[in-house]
DOGU-823471 format. One record per residue (C-alpha): x negated, y, z. Coordinates in steps of 0.02 Angstrom, whole numbers. Each point is the difference from the previous one (the first is absolute). Last residue first. Example, Ala and Ser with C-alpha at 12.3 -4.5 7.8 and 13.67 -1.06 7.14 Angstrom:
<rs>
[[-684 -53 357]]
[[69 -172 33]]
</rs>
This chain:
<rs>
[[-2396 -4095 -4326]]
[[-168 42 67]]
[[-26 114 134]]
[[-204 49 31]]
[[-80 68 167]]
[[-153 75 -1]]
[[-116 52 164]]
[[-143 106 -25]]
[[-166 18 110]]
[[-148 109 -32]]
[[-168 -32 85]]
[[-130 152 -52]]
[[44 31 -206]]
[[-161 -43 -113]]
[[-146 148 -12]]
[[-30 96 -164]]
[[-178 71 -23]]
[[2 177 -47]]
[[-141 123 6]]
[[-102 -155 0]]
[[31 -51 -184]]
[[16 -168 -86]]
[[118 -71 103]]
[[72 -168 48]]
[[103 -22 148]]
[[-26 2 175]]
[[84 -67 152]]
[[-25 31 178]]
[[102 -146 111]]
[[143 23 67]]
[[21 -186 64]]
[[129 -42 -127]]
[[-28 82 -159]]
[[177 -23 -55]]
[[116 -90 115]]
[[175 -29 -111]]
[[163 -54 65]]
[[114 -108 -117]]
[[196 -19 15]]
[[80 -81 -98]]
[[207 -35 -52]]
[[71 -108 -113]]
[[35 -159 83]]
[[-184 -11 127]]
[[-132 94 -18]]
[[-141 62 120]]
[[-164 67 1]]
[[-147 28 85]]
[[-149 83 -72]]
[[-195 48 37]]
[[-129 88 -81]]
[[-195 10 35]]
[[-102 95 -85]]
[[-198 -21 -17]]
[[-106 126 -18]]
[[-207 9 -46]]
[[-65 189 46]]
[[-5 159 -108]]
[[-160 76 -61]]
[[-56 160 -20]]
[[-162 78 -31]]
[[-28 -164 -88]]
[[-48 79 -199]]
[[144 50 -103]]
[[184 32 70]]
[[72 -127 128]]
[[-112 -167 15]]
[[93 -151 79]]
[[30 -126 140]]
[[96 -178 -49]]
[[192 2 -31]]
[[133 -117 82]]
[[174 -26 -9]]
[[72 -122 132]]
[[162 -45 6]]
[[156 -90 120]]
[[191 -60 -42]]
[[97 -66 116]]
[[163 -92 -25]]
[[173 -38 88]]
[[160 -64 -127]]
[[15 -149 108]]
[[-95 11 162]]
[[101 -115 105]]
[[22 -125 -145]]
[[-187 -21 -40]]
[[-70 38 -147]]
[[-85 180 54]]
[[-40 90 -168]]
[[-178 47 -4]]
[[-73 153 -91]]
[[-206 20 -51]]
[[-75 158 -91]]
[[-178 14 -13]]
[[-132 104 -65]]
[[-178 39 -62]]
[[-127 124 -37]]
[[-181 -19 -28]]
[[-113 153 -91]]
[[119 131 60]]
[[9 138 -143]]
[[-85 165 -5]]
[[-15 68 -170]]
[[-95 152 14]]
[[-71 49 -182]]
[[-190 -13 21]]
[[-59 -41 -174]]
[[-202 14 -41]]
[[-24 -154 85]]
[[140 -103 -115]]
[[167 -51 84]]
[[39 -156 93]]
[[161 -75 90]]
[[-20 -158 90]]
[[176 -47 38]]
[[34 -141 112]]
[[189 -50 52]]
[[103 -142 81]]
[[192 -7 -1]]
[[151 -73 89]]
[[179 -37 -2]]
[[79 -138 108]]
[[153 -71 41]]
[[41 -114 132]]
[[169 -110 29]]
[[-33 -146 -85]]
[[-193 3 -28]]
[[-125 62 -118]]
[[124 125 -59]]
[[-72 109 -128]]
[[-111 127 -57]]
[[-199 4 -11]]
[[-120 128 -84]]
[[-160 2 3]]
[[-143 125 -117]]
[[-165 30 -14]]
[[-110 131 -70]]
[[-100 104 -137]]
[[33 174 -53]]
[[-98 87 -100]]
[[-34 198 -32]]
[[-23 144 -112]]
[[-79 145 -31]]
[[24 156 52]]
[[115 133 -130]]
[[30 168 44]]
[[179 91 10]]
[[94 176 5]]
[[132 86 79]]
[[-150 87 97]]
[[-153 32 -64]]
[[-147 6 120]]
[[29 -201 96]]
[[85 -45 -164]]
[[109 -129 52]]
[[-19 -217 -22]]
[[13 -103 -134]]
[[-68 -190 -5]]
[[-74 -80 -139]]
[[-9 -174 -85]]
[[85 -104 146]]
[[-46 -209 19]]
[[103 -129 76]]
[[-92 -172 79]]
[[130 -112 84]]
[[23 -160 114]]
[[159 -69 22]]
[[90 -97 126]]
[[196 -36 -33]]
[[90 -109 142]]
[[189 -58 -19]]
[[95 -104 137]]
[[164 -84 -15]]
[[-17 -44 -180]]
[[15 -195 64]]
[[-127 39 129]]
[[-126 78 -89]]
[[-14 122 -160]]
[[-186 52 -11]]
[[-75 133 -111]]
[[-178 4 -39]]
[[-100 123 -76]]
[[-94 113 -108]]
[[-22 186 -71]]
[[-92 107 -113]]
[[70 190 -21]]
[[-46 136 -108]]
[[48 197 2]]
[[-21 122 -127]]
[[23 172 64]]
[[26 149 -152]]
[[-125 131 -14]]
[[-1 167 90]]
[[132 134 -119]]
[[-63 134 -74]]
[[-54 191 41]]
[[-121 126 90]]
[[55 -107 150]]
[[53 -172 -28]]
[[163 -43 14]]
[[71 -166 72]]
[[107 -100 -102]]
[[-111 -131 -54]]
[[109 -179 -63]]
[[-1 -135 121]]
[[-43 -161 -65]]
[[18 -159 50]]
[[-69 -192 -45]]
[[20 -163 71]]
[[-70 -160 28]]
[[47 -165 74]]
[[-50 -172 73]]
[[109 -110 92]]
[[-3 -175 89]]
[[168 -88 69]]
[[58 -111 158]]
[[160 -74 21]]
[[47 -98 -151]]
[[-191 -50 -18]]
[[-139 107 -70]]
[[135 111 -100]]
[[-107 107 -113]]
[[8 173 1]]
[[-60 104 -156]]
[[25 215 -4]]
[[-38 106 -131]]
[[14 209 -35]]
[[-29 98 -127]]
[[7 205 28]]
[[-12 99 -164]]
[[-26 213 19]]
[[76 154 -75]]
[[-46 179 51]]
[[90 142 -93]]
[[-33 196 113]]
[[113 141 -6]]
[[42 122 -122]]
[[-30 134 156]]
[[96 164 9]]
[[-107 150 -2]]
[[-27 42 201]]
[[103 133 85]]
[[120 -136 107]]
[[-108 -192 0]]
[[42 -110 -147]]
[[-64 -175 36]]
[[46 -108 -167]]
[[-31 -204 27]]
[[32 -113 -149]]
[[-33 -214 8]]
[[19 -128 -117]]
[[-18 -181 97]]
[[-32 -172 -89]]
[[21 -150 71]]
[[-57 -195 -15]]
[[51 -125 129]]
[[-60 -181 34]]
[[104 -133 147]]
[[-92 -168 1]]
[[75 -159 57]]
[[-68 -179 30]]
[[86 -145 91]]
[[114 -55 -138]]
[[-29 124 -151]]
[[62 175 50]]
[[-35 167 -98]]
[[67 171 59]]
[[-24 130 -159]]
[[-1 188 8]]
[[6 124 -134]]
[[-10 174 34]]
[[60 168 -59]]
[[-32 172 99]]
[[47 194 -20]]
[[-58 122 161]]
[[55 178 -5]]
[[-49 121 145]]
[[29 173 13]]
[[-57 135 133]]
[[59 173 51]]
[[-97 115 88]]
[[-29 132 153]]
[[184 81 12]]
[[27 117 125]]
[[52 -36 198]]
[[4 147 124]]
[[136 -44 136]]
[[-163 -38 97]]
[[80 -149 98]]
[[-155 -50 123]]
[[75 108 135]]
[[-141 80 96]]
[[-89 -122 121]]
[[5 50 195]]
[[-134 -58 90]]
[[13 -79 195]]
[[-163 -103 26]]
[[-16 -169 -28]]
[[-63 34 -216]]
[[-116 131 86]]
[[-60 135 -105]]
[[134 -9 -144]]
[[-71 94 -149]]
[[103 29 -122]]
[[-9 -3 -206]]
[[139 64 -143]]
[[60 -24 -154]]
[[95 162 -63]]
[[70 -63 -165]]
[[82 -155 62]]
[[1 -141 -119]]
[[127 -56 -135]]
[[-28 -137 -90]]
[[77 -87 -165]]
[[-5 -177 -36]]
[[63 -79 -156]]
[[8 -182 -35]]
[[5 -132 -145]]
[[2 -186 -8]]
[[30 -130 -140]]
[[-34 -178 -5]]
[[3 -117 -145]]
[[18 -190 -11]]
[[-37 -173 -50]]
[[12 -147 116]]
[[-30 -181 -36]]
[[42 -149 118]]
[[-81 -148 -64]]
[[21 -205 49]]
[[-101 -121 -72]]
[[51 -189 69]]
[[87 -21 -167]]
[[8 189 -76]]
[[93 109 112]]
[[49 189 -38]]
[[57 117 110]]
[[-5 167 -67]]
[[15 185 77]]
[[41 166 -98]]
[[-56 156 75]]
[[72 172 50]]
[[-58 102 141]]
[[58 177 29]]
[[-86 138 132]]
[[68 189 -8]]
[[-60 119 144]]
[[22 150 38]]
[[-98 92 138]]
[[39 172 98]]
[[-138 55 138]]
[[-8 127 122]]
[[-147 62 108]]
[[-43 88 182]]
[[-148 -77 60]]
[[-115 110 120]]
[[-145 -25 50]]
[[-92 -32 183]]
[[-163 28 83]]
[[-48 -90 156]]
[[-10 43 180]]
[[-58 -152 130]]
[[-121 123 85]]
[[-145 -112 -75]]
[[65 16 -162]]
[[121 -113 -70]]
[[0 -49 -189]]
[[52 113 -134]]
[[133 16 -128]]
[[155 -29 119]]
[[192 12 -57]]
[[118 109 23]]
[[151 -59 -80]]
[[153 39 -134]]
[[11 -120 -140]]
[[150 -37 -126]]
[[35 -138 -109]]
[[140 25 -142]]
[[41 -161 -100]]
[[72 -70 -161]]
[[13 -159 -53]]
[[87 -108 -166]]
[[-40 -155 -10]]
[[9 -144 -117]]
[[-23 -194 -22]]
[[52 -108 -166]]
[[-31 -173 3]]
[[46 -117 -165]]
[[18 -208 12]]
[[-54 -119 -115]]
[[-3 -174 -1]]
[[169 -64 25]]
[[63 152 -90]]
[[12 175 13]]
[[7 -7 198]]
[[24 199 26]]
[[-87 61 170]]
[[22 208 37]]
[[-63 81 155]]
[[73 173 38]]
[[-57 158 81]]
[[43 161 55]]
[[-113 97 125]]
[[17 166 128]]
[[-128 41 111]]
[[-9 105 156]]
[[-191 46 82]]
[[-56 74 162]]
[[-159 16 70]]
[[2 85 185]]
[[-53 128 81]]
[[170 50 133]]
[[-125 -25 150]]
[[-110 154 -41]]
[[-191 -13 -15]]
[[-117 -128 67]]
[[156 -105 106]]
[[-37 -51 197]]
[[-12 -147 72]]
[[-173 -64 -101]]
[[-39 -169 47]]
[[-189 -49 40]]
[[-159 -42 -76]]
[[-43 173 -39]]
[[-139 -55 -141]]
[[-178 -24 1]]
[[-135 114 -84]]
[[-70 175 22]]
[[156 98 -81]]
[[105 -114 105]]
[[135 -124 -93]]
[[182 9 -3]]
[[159 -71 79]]
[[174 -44 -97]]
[[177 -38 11]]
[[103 41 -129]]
[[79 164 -82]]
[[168 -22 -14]]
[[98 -81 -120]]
[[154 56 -102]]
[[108 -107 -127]]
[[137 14 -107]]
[[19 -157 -93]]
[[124 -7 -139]]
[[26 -164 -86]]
[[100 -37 -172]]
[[38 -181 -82]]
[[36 -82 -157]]
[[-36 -222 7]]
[[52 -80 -172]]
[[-30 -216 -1]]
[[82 -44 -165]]
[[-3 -192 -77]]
[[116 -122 133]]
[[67 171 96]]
[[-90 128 108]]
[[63 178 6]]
[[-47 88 136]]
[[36 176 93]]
[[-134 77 143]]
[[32 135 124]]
[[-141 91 84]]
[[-12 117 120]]
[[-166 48 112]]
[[8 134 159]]
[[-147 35 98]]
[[-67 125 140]]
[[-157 -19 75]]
[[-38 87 162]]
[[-42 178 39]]
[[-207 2 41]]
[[-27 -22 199]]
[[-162 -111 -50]]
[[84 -152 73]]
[[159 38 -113]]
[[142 127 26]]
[[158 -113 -12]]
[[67 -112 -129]]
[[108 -19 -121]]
[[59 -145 -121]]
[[140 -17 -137]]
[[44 -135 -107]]
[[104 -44 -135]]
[[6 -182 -115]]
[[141 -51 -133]]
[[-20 -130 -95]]
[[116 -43 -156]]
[[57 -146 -85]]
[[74 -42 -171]]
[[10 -195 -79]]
[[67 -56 179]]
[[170 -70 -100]]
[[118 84 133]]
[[-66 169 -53]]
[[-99 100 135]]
[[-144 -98 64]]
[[-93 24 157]]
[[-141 109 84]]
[[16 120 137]]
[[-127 55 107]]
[[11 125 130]]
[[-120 111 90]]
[[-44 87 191]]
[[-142 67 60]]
[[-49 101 160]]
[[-172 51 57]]
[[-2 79 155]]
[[-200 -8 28]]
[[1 -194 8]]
[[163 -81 -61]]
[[194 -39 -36]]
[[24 -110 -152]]
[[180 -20 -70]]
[[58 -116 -148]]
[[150 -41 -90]]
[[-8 -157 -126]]
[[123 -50 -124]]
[[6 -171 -109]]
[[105 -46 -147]]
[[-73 -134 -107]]
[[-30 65 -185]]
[[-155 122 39]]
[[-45 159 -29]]
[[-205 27 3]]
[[-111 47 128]]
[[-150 97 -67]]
[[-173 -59 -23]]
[[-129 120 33]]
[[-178 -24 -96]]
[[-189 42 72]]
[[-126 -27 -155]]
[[-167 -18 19]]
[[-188 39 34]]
[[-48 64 -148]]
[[154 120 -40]]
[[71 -63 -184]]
[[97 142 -97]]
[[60 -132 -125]]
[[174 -26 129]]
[[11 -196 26]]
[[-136 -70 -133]]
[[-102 122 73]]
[[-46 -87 157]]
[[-176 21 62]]
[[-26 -91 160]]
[[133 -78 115]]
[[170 29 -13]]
[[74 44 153]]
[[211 -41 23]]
[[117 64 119]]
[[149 -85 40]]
[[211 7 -26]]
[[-20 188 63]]
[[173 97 30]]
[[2 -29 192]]
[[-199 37 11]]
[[47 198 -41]]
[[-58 72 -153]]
[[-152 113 61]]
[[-172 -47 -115]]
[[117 -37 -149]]
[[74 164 22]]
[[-150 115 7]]
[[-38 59 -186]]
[[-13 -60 -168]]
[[32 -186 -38]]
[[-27 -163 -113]]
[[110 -136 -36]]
[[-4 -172 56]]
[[129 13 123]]
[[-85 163 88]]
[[-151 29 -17]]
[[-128 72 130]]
[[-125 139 -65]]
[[-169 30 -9]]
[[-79 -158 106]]
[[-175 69 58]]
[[-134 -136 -29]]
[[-94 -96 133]]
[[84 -157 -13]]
[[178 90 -7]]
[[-14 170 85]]
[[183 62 41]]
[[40 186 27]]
[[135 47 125]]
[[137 126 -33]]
[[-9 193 -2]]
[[-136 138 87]]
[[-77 -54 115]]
[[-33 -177 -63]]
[[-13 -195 55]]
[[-116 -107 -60]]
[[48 -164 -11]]
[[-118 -139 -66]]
[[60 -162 -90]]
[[-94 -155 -56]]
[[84 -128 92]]
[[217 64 13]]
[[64 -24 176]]
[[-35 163 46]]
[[100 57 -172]]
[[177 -5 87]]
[[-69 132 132]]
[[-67 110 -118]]
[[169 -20 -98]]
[[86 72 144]]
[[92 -74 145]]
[[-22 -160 30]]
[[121 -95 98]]
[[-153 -149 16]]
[[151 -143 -38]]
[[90 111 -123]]
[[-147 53 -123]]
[[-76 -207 18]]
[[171 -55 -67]]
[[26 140 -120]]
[[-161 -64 -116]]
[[-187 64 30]]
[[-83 -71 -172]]
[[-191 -7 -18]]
[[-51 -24 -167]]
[[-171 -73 -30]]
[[-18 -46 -201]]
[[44 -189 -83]]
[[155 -24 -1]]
[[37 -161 31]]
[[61 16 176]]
[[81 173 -23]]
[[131 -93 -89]]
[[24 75 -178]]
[[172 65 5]]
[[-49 110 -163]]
[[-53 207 35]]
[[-190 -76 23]]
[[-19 132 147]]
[[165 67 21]]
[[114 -132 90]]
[[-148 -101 101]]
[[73 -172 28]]
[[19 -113 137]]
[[-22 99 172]]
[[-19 -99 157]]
[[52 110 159]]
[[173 -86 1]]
[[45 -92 -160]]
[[189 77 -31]]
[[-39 94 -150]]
[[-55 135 96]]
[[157 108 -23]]
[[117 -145 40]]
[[-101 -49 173]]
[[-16 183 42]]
[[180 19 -8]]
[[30 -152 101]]
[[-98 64 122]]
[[-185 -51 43]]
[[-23 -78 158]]
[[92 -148 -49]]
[[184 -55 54]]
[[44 -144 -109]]
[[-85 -111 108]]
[[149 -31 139]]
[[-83 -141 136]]
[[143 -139 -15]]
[[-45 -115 160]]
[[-81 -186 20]]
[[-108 49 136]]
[[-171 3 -111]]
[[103 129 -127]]
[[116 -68 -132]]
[[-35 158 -151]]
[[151 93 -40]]
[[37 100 -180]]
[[151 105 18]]
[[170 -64 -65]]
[[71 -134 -79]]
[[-139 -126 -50]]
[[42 -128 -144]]
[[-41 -185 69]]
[[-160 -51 -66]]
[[12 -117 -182]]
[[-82 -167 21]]
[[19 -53 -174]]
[[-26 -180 -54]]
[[-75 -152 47]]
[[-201 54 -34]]
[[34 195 43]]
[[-122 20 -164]]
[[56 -92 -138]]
[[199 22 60]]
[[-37 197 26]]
[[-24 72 162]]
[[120 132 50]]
[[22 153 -6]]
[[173 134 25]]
[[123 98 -80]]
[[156 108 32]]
[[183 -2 -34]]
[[35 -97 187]]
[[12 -161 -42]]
[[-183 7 -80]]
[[-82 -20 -144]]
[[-168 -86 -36]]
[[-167 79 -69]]
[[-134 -150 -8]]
[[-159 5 54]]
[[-155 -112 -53]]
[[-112 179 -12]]
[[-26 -32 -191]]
[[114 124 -52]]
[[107 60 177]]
[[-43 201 -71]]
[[118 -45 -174]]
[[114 -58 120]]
[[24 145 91]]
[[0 97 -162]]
[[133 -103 -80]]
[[117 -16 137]]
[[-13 194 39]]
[[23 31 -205]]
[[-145 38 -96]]
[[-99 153 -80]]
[[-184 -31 -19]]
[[-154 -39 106]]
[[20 -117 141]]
[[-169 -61 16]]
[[-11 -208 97]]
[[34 27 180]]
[[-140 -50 113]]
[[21 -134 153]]
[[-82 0 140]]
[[151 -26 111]]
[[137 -3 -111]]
[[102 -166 72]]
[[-47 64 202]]
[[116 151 -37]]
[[143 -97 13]]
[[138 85 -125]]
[[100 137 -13]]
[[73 98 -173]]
[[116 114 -12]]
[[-3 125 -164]]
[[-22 185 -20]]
[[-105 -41 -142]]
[[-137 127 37]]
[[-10 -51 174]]
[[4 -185 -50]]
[[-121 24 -113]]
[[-113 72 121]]
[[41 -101 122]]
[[-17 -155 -92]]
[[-196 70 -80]]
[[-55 37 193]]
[[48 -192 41]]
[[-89 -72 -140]]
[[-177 98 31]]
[[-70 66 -155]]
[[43 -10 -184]]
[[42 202 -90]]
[[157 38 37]]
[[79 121 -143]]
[[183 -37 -9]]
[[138 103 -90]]
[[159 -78 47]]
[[140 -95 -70]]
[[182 -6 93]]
[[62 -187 -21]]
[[-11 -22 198]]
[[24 170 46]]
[[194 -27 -83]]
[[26 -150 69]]
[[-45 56 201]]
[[119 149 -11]]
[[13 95 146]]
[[-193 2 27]]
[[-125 -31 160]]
[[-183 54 -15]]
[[-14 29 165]]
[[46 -184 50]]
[[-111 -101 -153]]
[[-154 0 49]]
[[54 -130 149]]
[[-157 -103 28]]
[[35 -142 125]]
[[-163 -21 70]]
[[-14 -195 69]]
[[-153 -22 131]]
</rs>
């Protein structure tokens, strides 16, 4: 069947000569030939068509370096036996060359308008109407579910198929086709990763057994909520970095690294309105905006709001409320690529849904209809942050990157919440939470990176410093207070759990200092990726009445080495290591800081790419190890004790793609077997098997053009809550469903989540809370694109 490929219709231009001989900053590392012409067409702003049966299979040779669009496209044909030939029309397209077409060039016919596809009847079946959006498309590099690169990690375009670490990457097109909601939803897909949900503020995220601190945001770290709550419109994908990371942030949590990626302006002009209508009255509605502002595209901006609100939730607590604002200016010419932005999110969540365990074992296995204090508890949070992202080519070779942020946020929480199981009257014991917090936050990232190649060598060096400092300082009620509610069904009135009685309780400063050296090494099949860093670290804890602290100096190295070797051109072997370090911050009493956490990781794999880059599969196996764990001073309170520590051994799958026109697929495959010493008993309750799936299916018939369905299953074997098995919580599976529908700029997509009501569960390590997924929710989004 003949594909007439036309890349080049949104990327249209009023002057054809002048894009032509414009020169452009390319960094495409080689991969699949028809992926490297639309990007460089994309970037170019050029037209180009062609029969997509001539770069079947092919790869690009590297376009590294700063060319113009005829240059760089046929710097990509090298050694592919394609030619780049001009058209009638102002554009380009391939052909054969002499040697290879064997009587000359048989050039295909320039397409002029949508891709079509001759169906079994002989008709035009319209293709360029996938389930993802066009928006989507852009923002995830245009490859569907597949991801190419990881943009932090290795912070070079390293393809995540040579590098050698388990990185699992959720881009835009996966976000859009489930119409997640939240980052816990986004992160289902994600092998490895554990959501615990909180009373009290936004989930927490286990990653191979270890609690993820914080999330990042671009690369750089974060204090406070809005990473957790920026709204899936503004997310490019999510990234997990597996293991000890350091070489991203120093401060290295064992189990990983979770990292947003913001959309960023573009040059082609594209607008998207949305609306989402749902389960429990919640209402939504956003724009994005994205396009260039001076004729020559060199400065762009992006512009994305949104605002959702809901109803009273299942538990009768007042809904969520959430506004997010973000405009985005940049700069991006043949050597300078300068990004500034600002986002507020104001934010407010109620208290979840949750059941709870019986004093004499077992839990209320049931949904709770009625809130466990007054319905206006909530956690509520509003952050302000300033960044920009600075990349200065200095030469061929050398290029500088400069990164910054500047946050500040207020968090606020006002709940009952329970402190004891159930009796056998169903009446527990609750406290009161009643607490303000004000952090700022300064991150900066500066390195130099190299590419240097040597014959069939090839070296990408990076040398840098980070810098990050924050201040918190808390206020807490000063007349805490206990109830007893003797029947959590019965009708109990809770006081108000606003005191109007806050004081200040301390004030806390971080400093963290790092420089590193990092080297990427390729020789033909083989390539190794080896870090060095070193972290200076300065905590001071002043708490009101107390002689001001000098605060605490910790420093710590972290190395790091990966090697993958390339098996065939589709199938690869890795090995790696890696080391993290958490420096001790929590106070001992009678004095002193617990020791720092040193963390280690050993892992292998295999990583697949099948089906002409179609289809990528990553399996790795891992052993990570934790020095100590911290955990509160059951007489003194405010203070910590250390117990032991712990190792982590597993399994990982992942698999993204499109195994077949028309279906896409997402999946993953987990086993954790997470061990601590005998004399440690810190409740870590994670599933020992959990798995999902995520399969869509665009009809290709004429009939049901622009028709698809999308269907999941996320599943999560029994577990332990708490220590010991007084409680235990059954093996789940969830099923989602979609439909959707697109056709010339506008969607709609309806959403089925949890389909046949089942009773969910997710993890907990206490019984006087244990979080419980949302009964069967439906939402309905439609999307205008113009």
């Amino acid at each position: 069947m003949a594909i007439a490929v036309a890349v080049s219709q949104v990327f249209m231009s009023a002057s054809v000569c002048a894009q032509q001989a414009a020169a452009q900053t390319y960094h495409i590392a080689s991969g699949p030939l028809d992926r490297t012409l639309v990007e460089i067409a994309r970037t170019a702003n050029v037209r180009l068509s062609y029969d997509a049966s001539l770069v079947q299979s092919l790869k690009s040779s590297p376009v590294d370096g700063t060319y113009s669009a005829e240059d760089a496209i046929r710097k990509a044909l090298a050694g592919t036996g394609l030619a780049l030939v001009p058209t009638a029309n102002g554009g380009y397209t391939l052909a054969h060359t002499k040697q290879e077409a064997h009587g000359g060039p048989s050039a295909a016919a320039p397409a002029s308008g949508t891709a079509a596809i001759a169906g079994s009847n002989g008709s035009q079946v319209d293709t360029t109407l996938p389930l993802i959006s066009v928006a989507a498309s852009k923002d995830s590099g245009g490859t569907g579910f597949v991801a190419e690169s990881s943009s932090s990690y290795a912070r070079s375009d390293v393809p995540l198929s040579e590098t050698p670490k388990s990185i699992s990457v959720i881009d835009a097109a996966v976000i859009q086709s489930q119409s997640d909601q939240s980052l816990s939803d986004i992160l289902r897909n994600a092998s490895g990763v554990v959501t615990r949900p909180g009373p009290l503020g936004v989930p927490q995220y286990v990653i191979r057994g270890f609690t993820a601190e914080n999330v990042t945001s671009d690369g750089l770290a974060t204090v406070g909520p809005a990473p957790n709550v920026t709204p899936t419109i503004a997310i490019s994908s999510v990234e997990v970095i597996k293991g000890p990371s350091a070489i991203l942030n120093g401060e290295s949590p064992p189990g990983g690294v979770i990292n947003l990626v913001k959309k960023t302006p573009q040059a082609d002009p594209f607008h998207e309105v949305q609306l989402g209508y749902g389960t429990f009255g919640d209402a939504q509605v956003a724009l994005d905006s994205t396009g260039a502002i001076t004729d020559d595209k060199e400065l762009r901006y992006r512009f994305i709001v949104s605002g959702e609100r809901a109803g009273q939730n299942a538990m009768g607590y007042d809904g969520k409320r959430n506004f997010y604002f973000a405009p985005t200016l940049e700069w991006k010419d043949a050597s300078t690529d300068l990004t500034v932005g600002y986002e507020r999110t104001v934010d407010r969540e109620p208290i979840p849904q949750y059941t709870l365990g019986y004093l004499a074992g077992d839990i209320y296995r049931n949904y709770i209809d009625q809130p466990l204090g007054q319905p206006s508890d909530h956690f509520g949070a509003q952050t302000d942050n300033v960044f920009f992202h600075l990349e200065q080519k200095l030469n061929n070779s050398l290029t500088f990157v400069s990164k910054g942020s500047y946050t500040r946020s207020q968090t606020v929480q006002q709940a009952w919440t329970p402190v004891m199981p159930l009796d056998s009257n169903n009446g527990t014991s609750l406290f009161n939470f009643d607490s303000l917090s004000d952090f700022y936050s300064w991150s900066l990232q500066n390195y130099l990176r190299g590419k240097f190649d040597i014959g069939q060598t090839k070296n990408t060096v990076i040398a840098g410093w980070d810098f990050l400092r924050y201040n918190q300082y808390q206020m807490d009620t000063q007349t805490p207070g206990f109830i007893t509610d003797p029947n959590i069904f019965g009708a109990f009135t809770f006081p108000s759990s606003d005191t109007g009685n806050l004081a200040p309780t301390f004030a806390s400063t971080y400093t963290q200092a790092g420089v590193y050296l990092q080297d990427q090494f390729t020789y033909k099949n083989f390539h190794a990726l080896a870090s060095i860093r070193r972290d200076n670290y300065l905590t001071i804890t002043d708490t009101p009445g107390a002689e001001n602290s000098a605060g605490t100096h910790q420093n710590a190295y972290s190395p790091s080495i990966g090697l993958l070797y390339e098996l065939t051109p589709d199938i690869a072997a890795y090995a790696s290591y890696n080391r993290g370090f958490q420096p001790g911050t929590a106070p001992i009493f009678g004095g002193g800081l617990l020791p720092p956490q040193v963390s280690q990781q050993a892992e292998a794999g295999m990583k697949f790419n099948l089906l002409d880059d179609k289809l990528a599969i990553t399996t790795s196996a891992y052993r990570t190890s934790f020095s100590n764990y911290n955990v509160s001073d059951p007489v003194h309170q405010g203070f910590y004790i250390p117990t032991g520590g712990a190792v982590s051994r597993g399994f990982e799958a992942e698999i993204t793609g499109q195994p077949m026109r028309g279906v896409n697929v997402v999946g993953s495959y987990t086993y954790n077997d997470f061990v601590q010493p005998a004399v440690a008993k810190i409740p870590v309750n994670l599933p020992k098997n959990s798995a999902s799936l995520w399969a869509t299916y665009n009809f290709q018939t004429q009939m049901l053009q622009g028709f698809g369905v999308g269907a999941g299953l996320f599943f999560a074997s029994g577990q332990y809550i708490d220590s010991g098995s007084a409680y235990r919580i059954p093996s789940q599976v969830e099923t989602d469903l979609g439909v959707f529908y697109r056709k010339k700029g506008y969607g709609l997509n309806l959403s089925v989540k949890n389909v046949f009501n089942r009773k969910l569960y997710y993890s907990s390590t206490s019984a006087t809370l244990i979080p419980m997924g949302p009964e069967r929710t439906v939402m309905l989004t439609g999307t205008y694109d113009f």
